[in-house]
C-alpha positions as CSV (number, residue, x, y, z in Angstrom):
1,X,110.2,110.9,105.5
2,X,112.7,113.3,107.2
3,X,115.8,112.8,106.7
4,X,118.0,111.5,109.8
5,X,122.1,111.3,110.0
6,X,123.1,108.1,111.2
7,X,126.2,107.4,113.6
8,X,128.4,106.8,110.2
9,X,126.8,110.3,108.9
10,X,125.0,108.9,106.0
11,X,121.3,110.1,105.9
12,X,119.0,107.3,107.1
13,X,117.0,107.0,103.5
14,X,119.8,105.8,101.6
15,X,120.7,103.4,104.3
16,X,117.9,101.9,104.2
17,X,117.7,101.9,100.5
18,X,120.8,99.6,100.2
19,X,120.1,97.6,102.4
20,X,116.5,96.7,100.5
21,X,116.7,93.6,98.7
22,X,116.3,93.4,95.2
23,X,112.4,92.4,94.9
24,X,111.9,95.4,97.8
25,X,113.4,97.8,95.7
26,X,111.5,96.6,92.7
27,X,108.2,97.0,94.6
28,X,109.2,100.8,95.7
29,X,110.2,101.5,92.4
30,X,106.4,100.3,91.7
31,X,104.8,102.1,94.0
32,X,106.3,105.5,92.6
33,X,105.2,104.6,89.4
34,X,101.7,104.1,91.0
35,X,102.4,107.4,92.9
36,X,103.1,109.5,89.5
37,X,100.0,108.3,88.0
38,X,97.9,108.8,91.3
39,X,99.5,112.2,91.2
40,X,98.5,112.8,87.6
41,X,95.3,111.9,87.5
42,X,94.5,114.2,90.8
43,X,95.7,117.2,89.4
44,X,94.2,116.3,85.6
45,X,91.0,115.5,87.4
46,X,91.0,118.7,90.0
47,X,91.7,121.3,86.7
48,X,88.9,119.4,84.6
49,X,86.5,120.2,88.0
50,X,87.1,123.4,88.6
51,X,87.0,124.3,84.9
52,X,83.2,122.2,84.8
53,X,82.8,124.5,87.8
54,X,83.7,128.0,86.3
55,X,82.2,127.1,83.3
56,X,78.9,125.9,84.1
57,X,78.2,129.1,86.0
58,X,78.9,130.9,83.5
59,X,76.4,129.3,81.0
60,X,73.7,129.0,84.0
61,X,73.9,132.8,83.8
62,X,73.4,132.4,80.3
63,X,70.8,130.4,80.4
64,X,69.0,132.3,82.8
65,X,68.8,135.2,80.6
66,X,67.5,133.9,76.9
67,X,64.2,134.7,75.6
68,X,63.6,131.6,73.6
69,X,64.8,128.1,75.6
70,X,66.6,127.3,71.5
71,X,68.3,131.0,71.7
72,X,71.8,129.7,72.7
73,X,71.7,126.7,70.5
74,X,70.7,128.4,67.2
75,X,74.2,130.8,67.8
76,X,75.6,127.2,67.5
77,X,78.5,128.2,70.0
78,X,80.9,125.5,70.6
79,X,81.9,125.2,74.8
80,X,84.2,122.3,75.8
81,X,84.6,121.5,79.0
82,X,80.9,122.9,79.9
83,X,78.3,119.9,81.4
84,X,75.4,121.8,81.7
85,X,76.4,123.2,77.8
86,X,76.7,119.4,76.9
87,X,73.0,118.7,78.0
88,X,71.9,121.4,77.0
89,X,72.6,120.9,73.4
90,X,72.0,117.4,73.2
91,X,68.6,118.1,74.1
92,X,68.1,120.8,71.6
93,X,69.4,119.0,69.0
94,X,67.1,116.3,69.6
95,X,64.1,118.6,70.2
96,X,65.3,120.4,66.9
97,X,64.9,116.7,64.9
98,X,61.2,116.4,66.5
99,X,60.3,119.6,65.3
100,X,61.6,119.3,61.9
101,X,59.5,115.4,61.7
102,X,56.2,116.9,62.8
103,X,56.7,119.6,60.5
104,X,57.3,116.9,57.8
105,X,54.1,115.2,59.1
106,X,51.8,118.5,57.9
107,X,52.0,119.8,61.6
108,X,50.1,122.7,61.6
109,X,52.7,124.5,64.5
110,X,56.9,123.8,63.0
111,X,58.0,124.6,66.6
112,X,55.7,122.7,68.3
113,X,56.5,118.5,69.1
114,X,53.9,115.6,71.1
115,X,54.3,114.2,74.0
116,X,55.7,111.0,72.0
117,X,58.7,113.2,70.7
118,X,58.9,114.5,73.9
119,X,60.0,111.2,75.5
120,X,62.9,111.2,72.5
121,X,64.0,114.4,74.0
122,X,64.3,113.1,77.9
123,X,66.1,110.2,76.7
124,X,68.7,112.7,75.3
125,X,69.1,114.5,77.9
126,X,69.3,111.4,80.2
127,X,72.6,110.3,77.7
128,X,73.6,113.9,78.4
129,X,73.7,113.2,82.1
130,X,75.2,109.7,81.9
131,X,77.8,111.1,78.9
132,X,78.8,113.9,81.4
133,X,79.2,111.9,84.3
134,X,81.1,109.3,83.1
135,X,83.3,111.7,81.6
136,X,83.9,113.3,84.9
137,X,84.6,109.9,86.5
138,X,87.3,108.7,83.5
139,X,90.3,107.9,85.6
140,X,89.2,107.5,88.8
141,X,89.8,103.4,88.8
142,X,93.9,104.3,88.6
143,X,93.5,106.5,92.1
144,X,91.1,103.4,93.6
145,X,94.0,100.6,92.7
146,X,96.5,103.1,94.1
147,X,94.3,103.3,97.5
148,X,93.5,99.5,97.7
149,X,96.7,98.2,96.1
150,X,99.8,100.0,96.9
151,X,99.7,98.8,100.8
152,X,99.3,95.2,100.0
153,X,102.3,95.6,97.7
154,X,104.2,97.5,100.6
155,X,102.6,94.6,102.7
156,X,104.2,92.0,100.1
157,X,107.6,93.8,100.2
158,X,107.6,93.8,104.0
159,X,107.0,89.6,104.3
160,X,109.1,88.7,101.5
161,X,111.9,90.9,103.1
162,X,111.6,89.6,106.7
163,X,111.2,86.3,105.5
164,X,114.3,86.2,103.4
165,X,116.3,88.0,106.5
166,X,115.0,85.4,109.2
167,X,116.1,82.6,106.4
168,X,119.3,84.0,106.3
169,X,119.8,84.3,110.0
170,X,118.7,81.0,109.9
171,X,121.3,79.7,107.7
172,X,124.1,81.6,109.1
173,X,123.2,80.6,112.8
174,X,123.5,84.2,113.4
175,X,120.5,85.9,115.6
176,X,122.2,88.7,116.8
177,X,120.9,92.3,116.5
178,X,123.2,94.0,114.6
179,X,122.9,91.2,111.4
180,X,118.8,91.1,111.7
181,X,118.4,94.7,112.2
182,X,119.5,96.1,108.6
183,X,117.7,93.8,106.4
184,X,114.5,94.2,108.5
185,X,114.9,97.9,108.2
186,X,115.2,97.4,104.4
187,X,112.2,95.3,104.5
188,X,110.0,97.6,106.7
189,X,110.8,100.6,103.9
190,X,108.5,98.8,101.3
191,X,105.3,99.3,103.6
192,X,106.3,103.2,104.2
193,X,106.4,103.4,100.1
194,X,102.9,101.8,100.1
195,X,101.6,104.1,102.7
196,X,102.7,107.5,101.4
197,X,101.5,105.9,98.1
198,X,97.9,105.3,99.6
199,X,97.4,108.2,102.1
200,X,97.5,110.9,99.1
201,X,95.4,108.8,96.9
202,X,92.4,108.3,99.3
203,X,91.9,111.5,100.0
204,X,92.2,112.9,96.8
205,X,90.1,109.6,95.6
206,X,87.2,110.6,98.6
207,X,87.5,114.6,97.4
208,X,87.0,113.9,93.9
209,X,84.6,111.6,94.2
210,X,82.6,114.3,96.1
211,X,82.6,117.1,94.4
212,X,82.1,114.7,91.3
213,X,78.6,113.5,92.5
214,X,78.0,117.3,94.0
215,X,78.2,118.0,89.6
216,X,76.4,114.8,89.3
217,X,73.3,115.8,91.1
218,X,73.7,120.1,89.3
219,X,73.3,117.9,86.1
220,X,70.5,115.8,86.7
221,X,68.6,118.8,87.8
222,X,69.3,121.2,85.5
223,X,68.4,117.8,82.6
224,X,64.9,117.9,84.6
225,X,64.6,121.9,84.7
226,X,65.4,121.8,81.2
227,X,62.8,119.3,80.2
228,X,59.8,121.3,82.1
229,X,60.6,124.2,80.3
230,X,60.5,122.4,77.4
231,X,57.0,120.5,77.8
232,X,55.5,124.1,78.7
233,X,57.1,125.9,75.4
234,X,56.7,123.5,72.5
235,X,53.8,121.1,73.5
236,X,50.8,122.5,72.9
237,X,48.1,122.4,75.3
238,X,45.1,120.0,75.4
């Protein structure tokens, strides 16, 4: 909100401010509690993205270049922040269980596994995904109350406001413009403070949610990519 002088030079905010009524400025005060959080969470959320991002790039590159699909996991290299690292060890680890029961079970091959075991592994990687993902997601639910809720509490601020002014006019026999127009003003600023709450929140809500899914999808295909190259390097063929 810009700033405007009024006739009596005091700057149009604070005007309005004092003439709020108490349960309108408790609502405003609210709303920037629910606009520090929303604020929080987008930047929190936008580093934790673009470090997934940078990160997963960087092990894809990795990746790419190994001899042996266990080569990075037997460094036992720690990478926080990494999806496609998460999955990718999970799955390893699991595959590295299977291996070590068929070699327990006289398996002629210690680095081979069934197709039974197999199924273990895809199930770990599939935790992988759903781990990832919901990890990406943690925190979301405070920026989709601060989209849905914060104009129904500006919304709130406004009635209650205009209905207390109109009951006072009421009681005072007093309709003229001068005693109706301050309190509504003060009223009215509760839906502004629910707006400017909202309008940030959806779209850093609708942007996050996007790129989210976009790391979503990289995950569930690098899970299945990861899986293939299993099946073709430690099952043995028929």
């Amino acid at each position: 909100m810009i700033p405007i002088l009024l006739a009596e030079g005091q700057v149009e905010f604070l005007y309005v401010w004092s003439e709020a009524r108490p349960e309108g400025k408790a609502i405003i005060i609210v709303l920037v509690l629910f606009s520090i959080f929303a604020w929080s969470v987008m930047t929190a959320k936008s580093m934790q993205i673009r470090r997934a991002r940078k990160l997963n790039r960087l092990f894809d590159q990795e990746f790419r270049q190994q001899k042996s699909l266990m080569d990075i996991f037997k460094r036992n290299i720690q990478v926080d922040g990494c999806p496609l690292y998460t999955i990718y060890a999970m799955g390893n680890r699991e595959l590295s269980d299977c291996q070590r029961h068929h070699k327990e079970k006289g398996g002629k091959d210690e680095d081979m596994i069934s197709l039974k075991s197999m199924e273990h592994v895809k199930r770990a990687l599939e935790r992988g995904v759903a781990q990832e993902s919901l990890r990406l997601e943690s925190g979301l639910i405070l920026l989709a109350i601060a989209v849905s809720g914060a104009p129904f509490l500006g919304l709130l601020g406004t009635v209650w406001g205009v209905m207390s002014v109109f009951a006072s006019v009421a009681s005072q026999q007093n309709a003229q413009l001068t005693t109706i127009a301050p309190g509504v003003a003060g009223a009215l600023v509760t839906t502004v403070a629910g707006l400017l709450v909202a309008i940030p929140s959806m779209f850093g809500y609708n942007w996050l949610v996007h790129n989210i899914r976009v790391l979503s999808v990289e995950m569930d295909n690098f899970a299945q990519e990861l899986a293939s190259k299993m099946e073709t390097e430690y099952i043995p063929d028929e």
